[in-house]
Every structure is written in C-alpha cells, then in structure tokens.
C-alpha positions as CSV (number, residue, x, y, z in Angstrom):
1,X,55.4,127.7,148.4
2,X,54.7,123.7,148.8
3,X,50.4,125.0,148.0
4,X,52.2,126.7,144.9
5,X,52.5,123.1,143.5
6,X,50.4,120.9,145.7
7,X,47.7,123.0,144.7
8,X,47.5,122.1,141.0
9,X,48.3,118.3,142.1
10,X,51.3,117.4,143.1
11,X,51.7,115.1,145.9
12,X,54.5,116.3,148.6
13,X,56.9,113.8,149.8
14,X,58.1,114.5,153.0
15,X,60.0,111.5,154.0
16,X,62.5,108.8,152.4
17,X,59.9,106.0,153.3
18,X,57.2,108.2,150.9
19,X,60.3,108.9,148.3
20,X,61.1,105.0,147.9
21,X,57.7,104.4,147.7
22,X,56.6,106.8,145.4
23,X,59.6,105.9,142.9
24,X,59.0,102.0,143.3
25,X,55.5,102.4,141.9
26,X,56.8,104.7,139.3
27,X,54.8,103.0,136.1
28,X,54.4,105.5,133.4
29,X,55.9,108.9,133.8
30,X,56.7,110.8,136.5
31,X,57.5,114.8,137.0
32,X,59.4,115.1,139.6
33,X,60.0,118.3,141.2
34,X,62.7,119.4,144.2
35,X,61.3,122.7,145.3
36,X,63.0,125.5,146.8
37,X,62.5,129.2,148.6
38,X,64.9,130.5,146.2
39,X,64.0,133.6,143.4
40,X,64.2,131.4,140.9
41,X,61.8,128.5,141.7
42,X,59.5,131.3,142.7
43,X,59.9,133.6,139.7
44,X,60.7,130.9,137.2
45,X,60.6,127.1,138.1
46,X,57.0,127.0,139.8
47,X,55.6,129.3,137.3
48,X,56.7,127.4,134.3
49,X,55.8,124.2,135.7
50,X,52.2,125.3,136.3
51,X,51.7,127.0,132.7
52,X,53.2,123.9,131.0
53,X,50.9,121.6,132.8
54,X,47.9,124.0,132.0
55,X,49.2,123.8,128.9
56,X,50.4,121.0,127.4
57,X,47.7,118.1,126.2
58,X,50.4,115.4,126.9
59,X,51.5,115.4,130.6
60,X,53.4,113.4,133.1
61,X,51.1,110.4,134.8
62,X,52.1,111.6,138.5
63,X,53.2,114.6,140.1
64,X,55.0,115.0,143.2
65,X,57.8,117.1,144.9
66,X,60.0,117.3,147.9
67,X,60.8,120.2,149.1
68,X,64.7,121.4,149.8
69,X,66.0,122.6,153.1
70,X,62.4,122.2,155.0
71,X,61.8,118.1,153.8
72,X,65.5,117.2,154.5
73,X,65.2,113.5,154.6
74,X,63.0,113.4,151.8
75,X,65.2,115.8,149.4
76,X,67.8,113.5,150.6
77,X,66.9,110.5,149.3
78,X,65.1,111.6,145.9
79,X,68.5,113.3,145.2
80,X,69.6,109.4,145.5
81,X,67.3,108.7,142.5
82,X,68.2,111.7,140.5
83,X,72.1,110.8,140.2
84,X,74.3,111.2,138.8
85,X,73.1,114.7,138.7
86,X,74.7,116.9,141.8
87,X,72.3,118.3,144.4
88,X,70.2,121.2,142.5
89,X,67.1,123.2,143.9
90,X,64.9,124.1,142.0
91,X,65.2,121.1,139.8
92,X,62.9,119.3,137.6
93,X,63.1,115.7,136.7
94,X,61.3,112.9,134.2
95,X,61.2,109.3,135.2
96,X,59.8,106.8,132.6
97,X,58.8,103.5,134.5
98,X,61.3,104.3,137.0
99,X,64.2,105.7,134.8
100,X,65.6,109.3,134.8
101,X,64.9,110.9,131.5
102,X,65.6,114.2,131.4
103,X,66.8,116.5,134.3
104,X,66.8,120.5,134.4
105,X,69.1,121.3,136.8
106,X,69.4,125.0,139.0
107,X,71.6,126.2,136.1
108,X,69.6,126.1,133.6
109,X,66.7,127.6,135.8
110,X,68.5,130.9,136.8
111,X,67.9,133.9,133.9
112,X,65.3,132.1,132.7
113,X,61.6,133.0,132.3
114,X,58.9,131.1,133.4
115,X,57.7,130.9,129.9
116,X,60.9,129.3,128.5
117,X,60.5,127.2,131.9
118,X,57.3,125.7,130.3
119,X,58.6,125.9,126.5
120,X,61.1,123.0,128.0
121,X,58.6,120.9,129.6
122,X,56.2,120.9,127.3
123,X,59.0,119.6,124.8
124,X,59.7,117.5,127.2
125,X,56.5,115.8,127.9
126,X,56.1,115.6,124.3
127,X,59.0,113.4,123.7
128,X,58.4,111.3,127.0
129,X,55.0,111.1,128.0
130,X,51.7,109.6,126.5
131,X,49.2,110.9,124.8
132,X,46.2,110.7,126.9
C-alpha cells in the first residue's frame, strides 16, 4: 500500500523530524497525501491520485505521504499542518510555498470513483500549480 504511492514518486515520511522538514522546505507546491488501509484509499484515493498525476500536464513540485495508523508520529504531526481540518484518512492536501490550499477530506473520498478522484486533482493542480 505505501509502494502503491512511493512507487510513482512520492516520498514517505515516517517521522515528525522528516514531516517538519519536508513542510519547511515547502517552495512551490506540494501534494500531500495521508494514506490509509481503508476501501476507499485503495479503491478510490490511490487510484485517482495515480491517474491524475499520469494525467495531468501541470502537477504538484513534490510528492510525499505519511501513512495513518502504521507512521503514527509522522501522521501526527502533518495532521498539525493540515488544520484546521479534523484528522481524515485517506486525505489529500495542496500546500503552495507552505500554505494549505485545498484539502479533500475522507468524506468526500467515500462513494466516489477513482476517476472523479482524479477529475478533482487535476482541477486542482490546474488552479494551483505551475505550468512546467
């Protein structure tokens, strides 16, 4: 499940140290991903994220994710950067030179396809990242 993202470049974050550090060198954009076991991150989330990277000509600078209930302390403390937002796995965020700029939370997730996953992110990307 972390190779399901790792694998097409993120970087896993497995401790607060590598959280703070990734999110204080946070220039440009960053996607930001808090993984889970769950259905949905499985059948939807990681799915979507994949096709809208494959996808999508304007992507986030950096990649990297934590991983919930395996990388506690990690999860922990990028759930400290994604306030005011309550704890939510899957979730997907965008930073912009270290600010939160759009979330998608478990809720809007769940009953979703991986396709309207990716529909989102690629909006998404659009609106907030460069063109490369």
């Amino acid at each position: 499940m972390k190779e399901d993202l790792t694998g097409v470049g993120f970087q896993q974050l497995t401790t607060a140290e590598e959280v703070d550090q990734a999110m204080n060198n946070a220039e440009g954009t960053m996607l930001v991903v808090v993984n889970s076991v769950c259905g949905c991150a499985a059948g939807a989330a990681r799915p979507g994220i994949k096709a809208a990277l494959n996808a999508s000509e304007i992507k986030p600078d950096k990649l990297v994710t934590v991983f919930a209930g395996v990388d506690y302390e990690a999860t922990a403390r990028m759930r400290d950067y994604l306030l005011p937002y309550p704890p939510s796995s899957p979730s997907i965020g965008i930073f912009k030179d270290g600010e939160l700029v759009h979330f998608i939370e478990r809720h809007h997730i769940e009953g979703r396809s991986a396709q309207m996953i990716a529909q989102h992110l690629e909006m998404a990307f659009e609106e907030f990242c460069e063109k490369a």
